[in-house]
Backbone as CSV, one residue per row, in Angstrom:
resi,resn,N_x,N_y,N_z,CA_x,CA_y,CA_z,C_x,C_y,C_z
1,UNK,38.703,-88.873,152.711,38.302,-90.219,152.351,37.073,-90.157,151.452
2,UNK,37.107,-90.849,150.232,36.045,-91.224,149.613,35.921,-90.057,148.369
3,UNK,37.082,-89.388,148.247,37.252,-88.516,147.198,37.110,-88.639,145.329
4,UNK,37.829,-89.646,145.889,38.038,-90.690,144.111,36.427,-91.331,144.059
5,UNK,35.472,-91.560,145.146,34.536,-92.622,144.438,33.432,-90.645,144.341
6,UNK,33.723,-90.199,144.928,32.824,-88.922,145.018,33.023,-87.869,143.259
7,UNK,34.317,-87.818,143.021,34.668,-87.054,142.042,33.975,-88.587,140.348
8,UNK,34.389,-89.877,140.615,33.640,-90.683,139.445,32.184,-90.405,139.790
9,UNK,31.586,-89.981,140.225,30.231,-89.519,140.398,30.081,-88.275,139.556
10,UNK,30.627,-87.177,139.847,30.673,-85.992,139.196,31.547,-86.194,137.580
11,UNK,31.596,-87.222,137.461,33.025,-87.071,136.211,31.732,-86.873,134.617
12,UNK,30.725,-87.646,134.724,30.216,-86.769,133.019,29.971,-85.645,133.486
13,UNK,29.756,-84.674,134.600,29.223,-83.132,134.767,31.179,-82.311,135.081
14,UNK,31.983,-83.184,134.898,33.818,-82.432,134.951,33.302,-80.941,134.278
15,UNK,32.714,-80.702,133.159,33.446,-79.406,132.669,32.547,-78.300,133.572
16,UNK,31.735,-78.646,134.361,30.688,-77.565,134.939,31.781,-76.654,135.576
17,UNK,31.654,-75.510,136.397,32.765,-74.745,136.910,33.165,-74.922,137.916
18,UNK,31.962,-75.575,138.915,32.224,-75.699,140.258,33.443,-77.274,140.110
19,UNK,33.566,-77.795,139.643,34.275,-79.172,139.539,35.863,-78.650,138.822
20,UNK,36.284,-77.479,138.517,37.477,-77.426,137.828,38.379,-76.861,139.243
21,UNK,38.084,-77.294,140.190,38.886,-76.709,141.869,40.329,-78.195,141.722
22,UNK,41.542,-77.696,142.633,42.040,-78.973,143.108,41.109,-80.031,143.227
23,UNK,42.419,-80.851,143.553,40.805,-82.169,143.923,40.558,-82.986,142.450
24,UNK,39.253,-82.576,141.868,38.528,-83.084,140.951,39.394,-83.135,139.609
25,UNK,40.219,-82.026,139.262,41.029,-81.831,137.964,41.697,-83.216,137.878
26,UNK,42.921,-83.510,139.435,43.433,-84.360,139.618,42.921,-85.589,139.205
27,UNK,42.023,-85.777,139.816,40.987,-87.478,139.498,40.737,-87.389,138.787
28,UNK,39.981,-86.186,137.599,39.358,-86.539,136.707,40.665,-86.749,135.181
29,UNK,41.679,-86.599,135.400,42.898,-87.425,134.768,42.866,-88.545,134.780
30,UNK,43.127,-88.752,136.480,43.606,-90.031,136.559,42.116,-91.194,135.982
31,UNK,40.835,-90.584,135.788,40.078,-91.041,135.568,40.316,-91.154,133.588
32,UNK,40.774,-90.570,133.276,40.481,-90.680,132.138,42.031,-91.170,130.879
33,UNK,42.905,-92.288,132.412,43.895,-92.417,132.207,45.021,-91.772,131.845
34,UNK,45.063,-90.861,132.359,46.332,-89.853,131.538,47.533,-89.933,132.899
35,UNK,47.231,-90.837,133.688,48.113,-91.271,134.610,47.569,-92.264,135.338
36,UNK,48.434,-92.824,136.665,48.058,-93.769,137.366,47.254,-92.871,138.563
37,UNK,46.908,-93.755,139.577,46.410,-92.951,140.899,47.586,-93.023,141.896
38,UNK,48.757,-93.480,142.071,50.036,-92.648,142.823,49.964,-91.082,142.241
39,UNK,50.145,-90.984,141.180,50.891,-89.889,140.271,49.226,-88.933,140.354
40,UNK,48.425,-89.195,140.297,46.362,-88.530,140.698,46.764,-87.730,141.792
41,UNK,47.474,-88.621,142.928,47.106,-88.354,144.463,48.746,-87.650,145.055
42,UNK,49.957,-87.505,144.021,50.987,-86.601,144.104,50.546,-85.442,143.390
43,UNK,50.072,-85.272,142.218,49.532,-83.855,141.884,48.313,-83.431,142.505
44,UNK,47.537,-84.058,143.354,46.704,-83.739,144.242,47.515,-82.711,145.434
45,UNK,48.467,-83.605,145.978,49.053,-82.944,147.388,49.303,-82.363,146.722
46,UNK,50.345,-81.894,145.682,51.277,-80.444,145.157,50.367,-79.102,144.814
47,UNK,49.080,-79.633,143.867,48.387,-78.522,143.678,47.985,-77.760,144.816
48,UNK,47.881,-79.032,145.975,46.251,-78.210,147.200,47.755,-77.207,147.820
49,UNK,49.027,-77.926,148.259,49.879,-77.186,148.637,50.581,-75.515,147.934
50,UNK,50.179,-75.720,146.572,50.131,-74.406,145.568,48.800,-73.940,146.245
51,UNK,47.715,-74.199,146.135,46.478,-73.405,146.258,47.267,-72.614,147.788
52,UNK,47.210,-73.295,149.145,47.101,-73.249,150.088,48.257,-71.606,150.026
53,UNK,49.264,-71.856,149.424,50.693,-71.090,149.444,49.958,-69.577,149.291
54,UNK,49.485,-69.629,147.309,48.977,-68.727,147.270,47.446,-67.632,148.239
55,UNK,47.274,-69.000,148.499,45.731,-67.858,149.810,46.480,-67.356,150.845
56,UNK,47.340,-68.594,151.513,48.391,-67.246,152.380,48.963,-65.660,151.967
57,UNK,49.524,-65.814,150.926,50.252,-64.731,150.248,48.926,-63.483,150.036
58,UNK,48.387,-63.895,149.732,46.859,-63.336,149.070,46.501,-62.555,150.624
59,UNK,46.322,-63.343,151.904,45.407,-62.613,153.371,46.726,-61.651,153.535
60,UNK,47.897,-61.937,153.481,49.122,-61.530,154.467,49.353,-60.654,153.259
61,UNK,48.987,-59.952,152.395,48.920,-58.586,151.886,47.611,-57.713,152.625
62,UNK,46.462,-58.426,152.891,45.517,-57.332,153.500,45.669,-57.017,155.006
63,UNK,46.026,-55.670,155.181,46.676,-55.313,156.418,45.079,-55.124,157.442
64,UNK,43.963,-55.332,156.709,43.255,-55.642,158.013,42.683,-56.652,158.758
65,UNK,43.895,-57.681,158.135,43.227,-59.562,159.011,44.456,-59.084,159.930
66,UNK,43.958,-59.567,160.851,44.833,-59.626,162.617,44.544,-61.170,162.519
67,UNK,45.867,-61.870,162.040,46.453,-63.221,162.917,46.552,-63.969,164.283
68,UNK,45.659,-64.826,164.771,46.001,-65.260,165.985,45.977,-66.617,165.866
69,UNK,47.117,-67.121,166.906,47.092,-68.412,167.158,46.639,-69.224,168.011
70,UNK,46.149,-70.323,167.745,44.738,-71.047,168.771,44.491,-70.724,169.342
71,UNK,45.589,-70.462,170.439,45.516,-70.221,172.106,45.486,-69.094,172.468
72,UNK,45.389,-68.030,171.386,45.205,-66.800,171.987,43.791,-66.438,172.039
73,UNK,43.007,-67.219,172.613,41.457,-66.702,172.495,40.993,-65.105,173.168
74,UNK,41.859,-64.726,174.657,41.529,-63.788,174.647,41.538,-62.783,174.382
75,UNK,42.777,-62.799,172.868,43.059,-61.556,171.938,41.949,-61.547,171.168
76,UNK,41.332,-62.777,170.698,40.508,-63.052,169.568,39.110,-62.024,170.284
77,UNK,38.832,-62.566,171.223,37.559,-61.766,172.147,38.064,-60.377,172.243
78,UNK,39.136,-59.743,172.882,38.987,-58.499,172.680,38.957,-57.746,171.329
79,UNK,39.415,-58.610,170.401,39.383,-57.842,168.861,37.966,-57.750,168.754
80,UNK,37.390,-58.881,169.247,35.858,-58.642,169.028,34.706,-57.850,169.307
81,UNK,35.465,-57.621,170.945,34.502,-56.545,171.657,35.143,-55.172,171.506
82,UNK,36.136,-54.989,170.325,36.353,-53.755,170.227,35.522,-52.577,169.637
């Protein structure tokens, strides 16, 4: 929430580096009319869902992250106190 009024805040500093992430690219279109804000906030979800795809792909090549799921805290603790 409050993305669109946060990114027109940042929009004269758009070309800095930290502002070219998902997110801001999106708005700063739709800010500068090159679409509506349906079509802002569908290439929003698609990109973050590209970003998200590729960081998976990216950990699940390094064979030394050990995966656990929520509820396995006491795997998480013994990985720790190993």
């Amino acid at each position: 929430m409050g993305l669109f009024e946060e990114a027109e805040q940042f929009y004269p500093k758009q070309n800095l580096n930290a502002l070219q992430t998902v997110g801001y690219r999106e708005i700063f279109g739709y800010l500068e009319k090159q679409y509506d804000k349906e079509e802002a906030i569908r290439l929003l979800k698609r990109n973050s869902r590209r970003y998200a795809k590729r960081q998976l792909t990216w950990f699940k090549r390094d064979q030394e992250i050990k995966w656990f799921n929520p509820n396995q805290v006491t795997e998480m603790i013994s990985l720790l106190d190993s």
